[in-house]
N, C-alpha and C positions, 0 to 999 in steps of 0.2 A: 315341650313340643315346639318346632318352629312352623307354628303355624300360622304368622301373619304371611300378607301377601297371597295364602293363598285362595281359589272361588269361594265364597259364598255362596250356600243356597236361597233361592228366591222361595222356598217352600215354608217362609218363618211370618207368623204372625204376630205382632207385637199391640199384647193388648193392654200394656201395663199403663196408668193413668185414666182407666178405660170403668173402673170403679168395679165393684161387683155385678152380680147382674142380679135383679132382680131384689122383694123382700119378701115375707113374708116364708111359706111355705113350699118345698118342689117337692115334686115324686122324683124318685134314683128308680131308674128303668136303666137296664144293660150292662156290660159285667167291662170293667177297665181294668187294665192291667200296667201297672207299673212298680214304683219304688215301693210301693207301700202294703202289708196285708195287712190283719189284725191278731197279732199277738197279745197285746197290750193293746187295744183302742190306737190310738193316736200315736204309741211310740211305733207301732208297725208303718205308721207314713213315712218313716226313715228309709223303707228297703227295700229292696227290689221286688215288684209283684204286683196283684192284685189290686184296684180301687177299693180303698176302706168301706166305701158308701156302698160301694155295690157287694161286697161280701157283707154288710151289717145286713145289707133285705135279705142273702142267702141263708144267714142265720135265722132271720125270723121267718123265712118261707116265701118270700117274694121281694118285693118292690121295698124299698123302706125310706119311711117321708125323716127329711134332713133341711135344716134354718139354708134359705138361702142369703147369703151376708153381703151388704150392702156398705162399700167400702169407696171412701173418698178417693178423687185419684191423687198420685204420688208421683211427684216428677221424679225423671232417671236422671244418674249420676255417669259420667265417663266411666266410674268403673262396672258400671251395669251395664254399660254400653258394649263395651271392650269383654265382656262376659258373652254380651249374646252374640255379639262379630264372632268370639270364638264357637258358639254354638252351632253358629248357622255354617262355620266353618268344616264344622265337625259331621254335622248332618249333608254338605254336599260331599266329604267322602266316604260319607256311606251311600249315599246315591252313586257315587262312582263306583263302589266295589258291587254292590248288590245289581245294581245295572249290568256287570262284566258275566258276575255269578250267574246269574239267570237266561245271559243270552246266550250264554257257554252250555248251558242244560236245555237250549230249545225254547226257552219263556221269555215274557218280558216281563220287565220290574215296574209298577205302580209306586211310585216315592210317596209315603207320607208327609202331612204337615206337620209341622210343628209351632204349636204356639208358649209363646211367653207372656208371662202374667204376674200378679202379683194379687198376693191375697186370696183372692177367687175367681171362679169364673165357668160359663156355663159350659158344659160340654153334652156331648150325645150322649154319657154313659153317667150325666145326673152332674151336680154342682160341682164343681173341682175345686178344694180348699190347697192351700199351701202348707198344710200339716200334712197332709197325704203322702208328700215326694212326688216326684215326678211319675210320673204313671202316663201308660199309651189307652188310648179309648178306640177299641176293636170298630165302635159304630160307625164313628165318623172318620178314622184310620189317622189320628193325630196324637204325638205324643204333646203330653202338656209341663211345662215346667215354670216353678215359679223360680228364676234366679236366685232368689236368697237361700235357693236352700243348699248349695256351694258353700257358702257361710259354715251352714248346719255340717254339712260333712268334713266341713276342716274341723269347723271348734267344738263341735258336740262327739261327730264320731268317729274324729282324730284321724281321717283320709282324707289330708291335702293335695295338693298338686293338679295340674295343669288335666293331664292323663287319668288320674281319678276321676274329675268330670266328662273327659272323653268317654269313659266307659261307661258311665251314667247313661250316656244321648246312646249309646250305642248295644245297652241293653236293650235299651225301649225299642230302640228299632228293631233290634231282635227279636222282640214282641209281633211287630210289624211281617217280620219275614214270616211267623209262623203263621199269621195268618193268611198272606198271601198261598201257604201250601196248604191252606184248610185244616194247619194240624190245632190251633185255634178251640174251630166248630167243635173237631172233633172230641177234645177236653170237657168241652162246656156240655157237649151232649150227653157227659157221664153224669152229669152233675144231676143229684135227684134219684140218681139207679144205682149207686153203689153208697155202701159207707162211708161217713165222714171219713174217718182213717183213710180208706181206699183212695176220696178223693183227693184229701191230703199231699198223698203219696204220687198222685196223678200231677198234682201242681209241684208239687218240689218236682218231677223230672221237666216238665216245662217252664218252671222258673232256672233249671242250673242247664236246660236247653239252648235258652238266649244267652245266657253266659257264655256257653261255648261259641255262637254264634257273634257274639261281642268280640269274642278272640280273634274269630275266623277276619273278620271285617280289621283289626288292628294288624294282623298278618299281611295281608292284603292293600291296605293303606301304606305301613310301612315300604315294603314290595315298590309300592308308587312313589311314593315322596319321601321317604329317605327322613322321615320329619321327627322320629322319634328318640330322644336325649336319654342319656346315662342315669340311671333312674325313675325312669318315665313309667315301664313295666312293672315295676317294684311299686310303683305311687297305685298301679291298678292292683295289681292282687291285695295291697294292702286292704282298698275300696272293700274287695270283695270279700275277704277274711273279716273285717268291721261290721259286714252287716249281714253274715250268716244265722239264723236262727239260733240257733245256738249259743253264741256268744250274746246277741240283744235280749235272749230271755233268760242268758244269765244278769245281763247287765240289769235289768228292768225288774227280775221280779225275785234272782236269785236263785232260781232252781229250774233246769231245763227238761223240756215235756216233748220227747220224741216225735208223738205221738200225733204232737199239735203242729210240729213243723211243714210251712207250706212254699220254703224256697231253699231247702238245705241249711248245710250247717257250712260253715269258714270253709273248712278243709276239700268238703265237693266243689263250693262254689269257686275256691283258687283251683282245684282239680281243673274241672270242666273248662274254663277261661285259657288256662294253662293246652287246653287239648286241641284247639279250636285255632290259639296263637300259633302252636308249633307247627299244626297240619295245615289250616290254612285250608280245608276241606270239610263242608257241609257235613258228608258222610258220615262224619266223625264224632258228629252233634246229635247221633239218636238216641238220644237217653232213653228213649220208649222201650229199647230192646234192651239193652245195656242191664246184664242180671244185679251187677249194683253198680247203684250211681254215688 
């Protein structure tokens, strides 16, 4: 991607050297959504969805108490520097697209923040660890991400590239959109009234929702800045073929359980991305209706 030179958004928080917060013990109140479900515990923090902490209360029936980690700070390096320039990058053009989107539809767009961190850190939607993945917290309307985990997606789950982290910032944000049209609310208010399965099936079509919406925003980016390289798009669907359910609970445990998938398998989630890039229209993104996704 040739993305230096261009704005920055002023929407980034930089809280790395900033140590953990807090010791002892926190209650996880509120439900976040980003990289991470629970597949596996902790290997689910690799992928697009969910807050681990706040789906572990849903499993026990509420709230569920989680160590909050107390961690020294850590000076940053140029190349964590030149990570987050590209993030903050990346998140002012999705403020450019979703701005255009929304005024085109009669709305306006509320930008989320975004903060960077390392280790942990508190959030509205309960402690945010750095095993989780990046994940957006619906409370406070901020995605969170701990830079290292760029690292984790080149060398663990073998989706390198510039454009594979573009599409990271630009799930979450997608996150972000659904909740700006209450489709969000609407999910979270099944939760509790239908079967696990059901709901299951409710969160895979709003996790491969944002993906499409992740498309729609690099259609639309592209459109404007002309910024994207010869392999740029191949570096994203790779992202998102890597961390389909499907393929992480083969990788994880060996044998994969339909049943339990809560953001699709590889092949929806390149589907969806793929539908979103080409049209470049919201529309397009309703997996709600959509008889398979």
């Amino acid at each position: 991607m040739k993305w230096e030179g261009q704005r920055q958004s002023d929407n980034v928080e930089d809280r790395r050297g900033a140590g953990g917060y807090g010791g002892g013990m926190g209650r996880i109140g509120g439900r976040g959504i980003g990289l991470g479900t629970i597949v596996i515990a902790l290997i689910a923090g690799w992928i697009f969805g969910i807050n681990p902490l706040a789906l572990m209360g849903m499993m026990g029936g509420g709230g569920s108490i989680a160590p909050g980690v107390q961690q020294a700070p850590a000076p940053t390096s140029a190349a964590s520097d030149e990570v987050k320039a590209f993030v903050a990058t990346v998140l002012a053009s999705t403020e450019d697209v979703w701005g255009t989107q929304f005024r085109a539809a009669g709305g306006a767009y509320q930008a989320p923040g975004l903060v960077v961190f390392r280790g942990s850190t508190r959030t509205a939607c309960g402690q945010g660890q750095a095993a989780m993945g990046p994940f957006y917290c619906p409370a406070d309307q901020k995605v969170y991400i701990d830079l290292g985990f760029f690292d984790m997606l080149d060398r663990q789950l073998g989706a390198p590239g510039d454009f594979a982290q573009a599409y990271v910032v630009a799930h979450e944000v997608g996150h972000h959109v659904q909740r700006l049209l209450g489709i969000t609310d609407k999910v979270d208010g099944m939760r509790g009234r239908v079967p696990e399965e059901q709901m299951n099936a409710l969160s895979v079509r709003l996790e491969l929702q944002a993906d499409c919406l992740a498309g729609v925003w690099a259609h639309h980016s592209q459109k404007a800045k002309a910024w994207l390289e010869p392999g740029d798009i191949e570096e994203g669907l790779n992202a998102a073929a890597r961390i389909g359910d499907d393929t992480l609970q083969r990788r994880s445990q060996g044998v994969v359980v339909p049943e339990s998938f809560t953001h699709g398998t590889s092949a929806q989630r390149m589907n969806w991305f793929k539908r979103g890039l080409g049209s470049g229209n919201m529309a397009e993104c309703n997996t709600f209706e959509a008889r398979q996704v």
